[in-house]
C-alpha positions as CSV (number, residue, x, y, z in Angstrom):
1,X,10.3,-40.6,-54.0
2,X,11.5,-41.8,-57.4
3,X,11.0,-45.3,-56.6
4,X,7.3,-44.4,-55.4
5,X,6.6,-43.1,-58.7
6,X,8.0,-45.7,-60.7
7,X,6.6,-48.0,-58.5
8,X,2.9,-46.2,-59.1
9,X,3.4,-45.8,-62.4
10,X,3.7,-49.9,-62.7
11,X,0.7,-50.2,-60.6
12,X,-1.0,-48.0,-62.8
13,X,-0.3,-49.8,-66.2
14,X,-1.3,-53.3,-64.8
15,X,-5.1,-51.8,-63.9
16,X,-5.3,-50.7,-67.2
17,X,-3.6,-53.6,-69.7
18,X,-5.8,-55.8,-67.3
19,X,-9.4,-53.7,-67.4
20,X,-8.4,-53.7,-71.5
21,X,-7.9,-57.0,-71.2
22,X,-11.4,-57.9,-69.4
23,X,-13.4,-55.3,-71.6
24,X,-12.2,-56.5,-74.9
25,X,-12.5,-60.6,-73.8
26,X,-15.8,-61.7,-75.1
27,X,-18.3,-63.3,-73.0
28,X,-20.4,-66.4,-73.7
29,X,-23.8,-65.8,-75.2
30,X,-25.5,-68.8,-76.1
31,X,-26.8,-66.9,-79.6
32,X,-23.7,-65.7,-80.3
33,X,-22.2,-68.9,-80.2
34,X,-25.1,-70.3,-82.2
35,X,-25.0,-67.3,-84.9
36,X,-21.3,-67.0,-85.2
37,X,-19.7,-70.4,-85.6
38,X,-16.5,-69.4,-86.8
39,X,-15.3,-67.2,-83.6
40,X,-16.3,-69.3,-81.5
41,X,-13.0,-69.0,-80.1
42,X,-13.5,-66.0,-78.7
43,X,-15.4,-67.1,-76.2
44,X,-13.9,-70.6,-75.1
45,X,-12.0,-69.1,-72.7
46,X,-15.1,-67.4,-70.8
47,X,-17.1,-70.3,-71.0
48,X,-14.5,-72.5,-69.6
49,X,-13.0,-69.8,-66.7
50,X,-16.8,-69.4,-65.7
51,X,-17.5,-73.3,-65.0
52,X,-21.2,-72.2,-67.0
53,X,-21.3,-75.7,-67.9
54,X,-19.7,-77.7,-64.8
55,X,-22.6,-79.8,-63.2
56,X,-25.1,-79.5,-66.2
57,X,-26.8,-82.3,-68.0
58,X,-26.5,-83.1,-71.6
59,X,-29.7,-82.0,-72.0
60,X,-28.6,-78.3,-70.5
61,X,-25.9,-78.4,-72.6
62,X,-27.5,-79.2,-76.1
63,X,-29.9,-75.9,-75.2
64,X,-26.8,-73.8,-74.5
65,X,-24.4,-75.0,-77.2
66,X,-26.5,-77.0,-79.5
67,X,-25.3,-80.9,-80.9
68,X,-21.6,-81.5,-81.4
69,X,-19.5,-84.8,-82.5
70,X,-19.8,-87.2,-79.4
71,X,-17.6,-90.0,-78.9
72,X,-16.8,-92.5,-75.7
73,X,-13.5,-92.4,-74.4
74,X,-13.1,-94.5,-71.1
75,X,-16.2,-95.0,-70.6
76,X,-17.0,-91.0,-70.5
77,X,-18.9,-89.1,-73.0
78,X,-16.9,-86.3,-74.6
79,X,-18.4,-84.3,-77.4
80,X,-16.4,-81.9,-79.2
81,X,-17.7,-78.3,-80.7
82,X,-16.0,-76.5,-83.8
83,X,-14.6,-73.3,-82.1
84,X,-13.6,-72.0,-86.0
85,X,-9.8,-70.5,-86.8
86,X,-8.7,-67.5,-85.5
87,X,-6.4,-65.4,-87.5
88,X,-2.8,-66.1,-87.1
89,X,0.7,-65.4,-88.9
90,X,1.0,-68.8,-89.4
91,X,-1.0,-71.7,-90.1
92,X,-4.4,-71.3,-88.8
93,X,-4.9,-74.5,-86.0
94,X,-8.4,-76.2,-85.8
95,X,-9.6,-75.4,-82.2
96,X,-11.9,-77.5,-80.2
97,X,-14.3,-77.0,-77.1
98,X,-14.4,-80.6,-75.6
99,X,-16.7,-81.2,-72.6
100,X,-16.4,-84.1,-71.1
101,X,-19.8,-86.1,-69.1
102,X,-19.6,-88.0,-66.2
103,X,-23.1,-89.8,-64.9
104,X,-24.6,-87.7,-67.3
105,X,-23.4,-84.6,-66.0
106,X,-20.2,-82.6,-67.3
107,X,-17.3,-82.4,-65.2
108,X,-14.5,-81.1,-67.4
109,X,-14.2,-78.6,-70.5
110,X,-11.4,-78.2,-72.1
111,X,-10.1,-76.1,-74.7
112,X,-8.3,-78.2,-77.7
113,X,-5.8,-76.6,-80.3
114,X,-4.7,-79.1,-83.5
C-alpha cells in the first residue's frame, strides 16, 4: 500500500508540473510576435514544436512573421528573426529563429542561441 501511494503521489505531481508547464508556455500569435519583438522567445519553441511554418512559402511566411535578415547558405535560403533576450543570471545571449527554404518552401526552423 505505501508504494501505491508514493507511487500516486508521483503520478500526481508529473500531471500537474506538466499542465503548468503547458498553461504557462506561450503560443504563437502572429500579432504578438509582431507587437512584442523583444519576447519573441517566448514563443520560438511553440512555433517550432507545432511545424506552423513547415511546407509554407516565403510569401506565407513574410505575412506570419514579417521580413527578417536573409542570407544563402548552400544554396538554401535561411532568414534569421531577432527573438530578443530573455532575462538570465548571467549574460543575456542573442537568440535567433532561423528558418531555412528549400524550392521556395521552408523545411527546417531552428532555434539559435549566441
Amino acid at each position: 500500500k505505501r508504494n501505491d501511494k508514493i507511487g500516486m503521489f508521483f503520478f500526481f505531481a508529473f500531471a500537474i508540473s506538466t499542465s503548468l508547464i503547458w498553461y504557462f508556455e506561450e503560443r504563437f500569435s502572429a500579432q504578438r510576435w509582431a507587437s512584442h519583438p523583444k519576447s519573441r522567445y517566448k514563443m520560438a519553441e511553440d512555433i517550432i514544436e507545432s511545424h506552423v511554418l513547415i511546407g509554407k512559402t516565403k510569401a506565407e511566411v513574410f505575412k506570419l512573421l514579417g521580413y527578417g535578415k536573409a542570407s544563402l547558405v548552400n544554396d538554401s535560403l535561411k532568414i534569421s528573426y531577432s527573438l530578443g533576450k530573455p532575462p538570465s543570471f548571467s549574460k543575456p545571449k542573442k537568440e535567433h529563429l532561423i528558418v531555412t527554404f528549400n524550392k521556395s518552401v521552408v523545411v527546417k526552423v531552428i532555434h539559435l542561441i549566441e
